[in-house]
C-alpha atoms as a printed R data frame, in Angstrom:
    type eleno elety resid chain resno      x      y       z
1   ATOM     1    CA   UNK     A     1  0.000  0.000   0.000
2   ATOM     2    CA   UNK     A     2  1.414  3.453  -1.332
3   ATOM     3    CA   UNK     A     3  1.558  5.646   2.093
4   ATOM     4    CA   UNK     A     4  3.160  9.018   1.967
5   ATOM     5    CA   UNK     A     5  2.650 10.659   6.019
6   ATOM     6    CA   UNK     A     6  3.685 14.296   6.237
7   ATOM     7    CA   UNK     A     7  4.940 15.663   9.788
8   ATOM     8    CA   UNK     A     8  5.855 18.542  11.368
9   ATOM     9    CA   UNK     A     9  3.396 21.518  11.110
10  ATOM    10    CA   UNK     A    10  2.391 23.673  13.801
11  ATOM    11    CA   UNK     A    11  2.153 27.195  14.381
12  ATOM    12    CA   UNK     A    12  5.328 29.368  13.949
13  ATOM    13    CA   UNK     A    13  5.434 33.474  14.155
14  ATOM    14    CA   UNK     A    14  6.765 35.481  11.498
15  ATOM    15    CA   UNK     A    15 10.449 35.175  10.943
16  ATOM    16    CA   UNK     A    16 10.413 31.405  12.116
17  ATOM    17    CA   UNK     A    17 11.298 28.467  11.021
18  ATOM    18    CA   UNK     A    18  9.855 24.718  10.724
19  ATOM    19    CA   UNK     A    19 11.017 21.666   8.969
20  ATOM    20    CA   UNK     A    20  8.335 18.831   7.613
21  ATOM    21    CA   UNK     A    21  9.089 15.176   7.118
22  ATOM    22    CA   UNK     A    22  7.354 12.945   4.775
23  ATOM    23    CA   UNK     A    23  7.753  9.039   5.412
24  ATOM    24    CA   UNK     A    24  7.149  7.304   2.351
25  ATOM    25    CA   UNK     A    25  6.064  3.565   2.093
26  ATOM    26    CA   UNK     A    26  4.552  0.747  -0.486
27  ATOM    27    CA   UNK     A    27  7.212  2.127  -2.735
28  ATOM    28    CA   UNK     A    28 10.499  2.491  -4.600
29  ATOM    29    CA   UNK     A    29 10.471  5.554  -3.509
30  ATOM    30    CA   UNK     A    30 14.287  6.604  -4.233
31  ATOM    31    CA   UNK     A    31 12.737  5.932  -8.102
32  ATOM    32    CA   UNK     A    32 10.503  8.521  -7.911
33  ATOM    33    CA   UNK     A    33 10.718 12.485  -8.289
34  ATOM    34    CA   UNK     A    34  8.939 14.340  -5.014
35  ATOM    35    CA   UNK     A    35  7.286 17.162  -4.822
36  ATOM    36    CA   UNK     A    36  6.247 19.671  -1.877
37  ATOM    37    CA   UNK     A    37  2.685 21.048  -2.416
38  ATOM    38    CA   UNK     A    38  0.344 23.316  -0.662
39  ATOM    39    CA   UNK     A    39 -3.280 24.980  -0.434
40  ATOM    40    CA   UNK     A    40 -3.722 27.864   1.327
41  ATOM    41    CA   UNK     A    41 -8.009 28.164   2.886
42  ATOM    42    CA   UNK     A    42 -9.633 29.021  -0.576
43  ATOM    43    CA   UNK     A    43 -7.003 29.174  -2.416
44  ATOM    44    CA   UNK     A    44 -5.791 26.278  -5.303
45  ATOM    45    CA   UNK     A    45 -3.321 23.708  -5.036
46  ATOM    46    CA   UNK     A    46 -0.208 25.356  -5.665
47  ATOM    47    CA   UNK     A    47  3.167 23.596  -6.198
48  ATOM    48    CA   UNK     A    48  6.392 24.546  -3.533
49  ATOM    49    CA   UNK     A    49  9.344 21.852  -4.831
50  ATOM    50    CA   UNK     A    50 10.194 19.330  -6.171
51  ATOM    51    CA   UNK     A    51 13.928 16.916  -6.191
52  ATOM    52    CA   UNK     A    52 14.643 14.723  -8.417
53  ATOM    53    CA   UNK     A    53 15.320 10.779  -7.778
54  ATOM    54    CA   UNK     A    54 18.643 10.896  -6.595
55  ATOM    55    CA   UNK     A    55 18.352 14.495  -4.821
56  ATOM    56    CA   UNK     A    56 19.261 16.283  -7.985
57  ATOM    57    CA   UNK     A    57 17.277 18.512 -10.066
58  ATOM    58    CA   UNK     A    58 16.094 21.007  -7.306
59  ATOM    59    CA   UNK     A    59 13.340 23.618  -8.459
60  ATOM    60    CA   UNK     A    60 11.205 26.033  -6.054
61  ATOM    61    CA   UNK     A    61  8.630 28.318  -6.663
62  ATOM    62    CA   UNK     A    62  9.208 31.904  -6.998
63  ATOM    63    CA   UNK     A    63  7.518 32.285  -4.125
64  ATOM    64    CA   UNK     A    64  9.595 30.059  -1.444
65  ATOM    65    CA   UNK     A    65 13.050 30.238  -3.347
66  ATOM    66    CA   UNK     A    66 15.822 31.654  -1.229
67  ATOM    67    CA   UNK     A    67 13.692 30.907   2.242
68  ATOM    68    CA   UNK     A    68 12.806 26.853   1.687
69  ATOM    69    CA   UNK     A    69 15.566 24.319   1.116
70  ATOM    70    CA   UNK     A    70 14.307 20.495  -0.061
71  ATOM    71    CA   UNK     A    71 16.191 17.275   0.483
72  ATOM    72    CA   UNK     A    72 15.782 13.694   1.003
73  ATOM    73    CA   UNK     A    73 17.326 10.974   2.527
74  ATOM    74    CA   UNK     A    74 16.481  7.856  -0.060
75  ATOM    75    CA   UNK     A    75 18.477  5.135   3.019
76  ATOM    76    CA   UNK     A    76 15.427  6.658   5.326
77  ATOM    77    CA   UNK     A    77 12.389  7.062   2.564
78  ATOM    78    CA   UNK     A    78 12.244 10.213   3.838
79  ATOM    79    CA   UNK     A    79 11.314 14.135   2.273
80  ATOM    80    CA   UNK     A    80 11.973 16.820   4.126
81  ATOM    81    CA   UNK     A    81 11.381 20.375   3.273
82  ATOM    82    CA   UNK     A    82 13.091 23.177   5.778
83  ATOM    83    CA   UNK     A    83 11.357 26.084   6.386
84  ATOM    84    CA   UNK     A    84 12.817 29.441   7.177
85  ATOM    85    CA   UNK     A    85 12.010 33.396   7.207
86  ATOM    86    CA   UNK     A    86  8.363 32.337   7.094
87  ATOM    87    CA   UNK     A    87  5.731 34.511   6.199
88  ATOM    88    CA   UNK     A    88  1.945 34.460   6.837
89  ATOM    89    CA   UNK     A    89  1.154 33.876   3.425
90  ATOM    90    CA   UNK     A    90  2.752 30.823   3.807
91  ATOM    91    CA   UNK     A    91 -0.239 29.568   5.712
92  ATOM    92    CA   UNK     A    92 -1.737 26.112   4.270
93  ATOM    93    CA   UNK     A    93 -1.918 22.807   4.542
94  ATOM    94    CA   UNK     A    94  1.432 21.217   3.194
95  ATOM    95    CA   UNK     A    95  1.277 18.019   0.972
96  ATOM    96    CA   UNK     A    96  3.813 15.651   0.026
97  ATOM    97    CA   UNK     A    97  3.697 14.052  -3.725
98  ATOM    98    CA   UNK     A    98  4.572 12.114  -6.543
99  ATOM    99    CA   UNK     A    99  3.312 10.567  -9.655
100 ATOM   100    CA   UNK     A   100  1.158  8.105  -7.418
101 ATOM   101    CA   UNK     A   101  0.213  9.557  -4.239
102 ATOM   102    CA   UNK     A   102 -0.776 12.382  -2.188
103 ATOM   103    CA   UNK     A   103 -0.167 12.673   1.479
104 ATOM   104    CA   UNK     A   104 -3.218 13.925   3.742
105 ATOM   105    CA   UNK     A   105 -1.192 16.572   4.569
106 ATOM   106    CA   UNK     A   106  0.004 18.598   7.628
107 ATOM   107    CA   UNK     A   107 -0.779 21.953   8.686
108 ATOM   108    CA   UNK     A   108  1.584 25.525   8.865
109 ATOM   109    CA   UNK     A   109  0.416 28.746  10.311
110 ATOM   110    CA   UNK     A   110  1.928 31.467  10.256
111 ATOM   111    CA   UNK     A   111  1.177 34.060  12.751
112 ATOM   112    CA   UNK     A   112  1.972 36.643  15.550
């Protein structure tokens, strides 16, 4: 069974930092290109990151670049996506992806 369980939300103030996890199950998953997305209360799905296979290929959104850094750790299944300088409008609920599966997500906030 595919699983992909995101971690480490919460609320943070302006300025601060978090870091999420994603454990990754029920497959190959150093095969397979990740991807950080989010969706802000009304708002669409909107992509964050993405790292290629072998942690290679790093892209962020115009929005995040500079503040967000993506990695993964293939010997642990594991995505991780650290968080820094964050801003309110970085308020949503966080998913981890790939070409098979969707997390269920974890929750950032973002406020004083």
């Amino acid at each position: 069974q595919v699983q992909l369980v995101e971690s480490g939300g919460g609320l943070v103030q302006p300025g601060g930092s978090l870091r999420l996890s994603c454990a990754a199950s029920g497959f190959a998953f150093r095969r397979y290109i990740m991807t950080w997305v989010r969706q802000a209360p009304g708002k669409e799905l909107e992509w964050v990151s993405s790292i290629g296979s072998t942690g290679g290929s790093i892209r962020y959104a115009d929005s995040v670049k500079g503040r967000f850094i993506i990695s993964r750790d293939n010997a642990k299944n594991t995505l991780y996506l650290q968080m820094n300088s964050l801003k309110p409008e970085d308020t949503a609920q966080y998913y981890c992806a790939n070409s098979i599966a969707r997390g269920q997500g974890t929750q950032v906030t973002v406020s004083s």
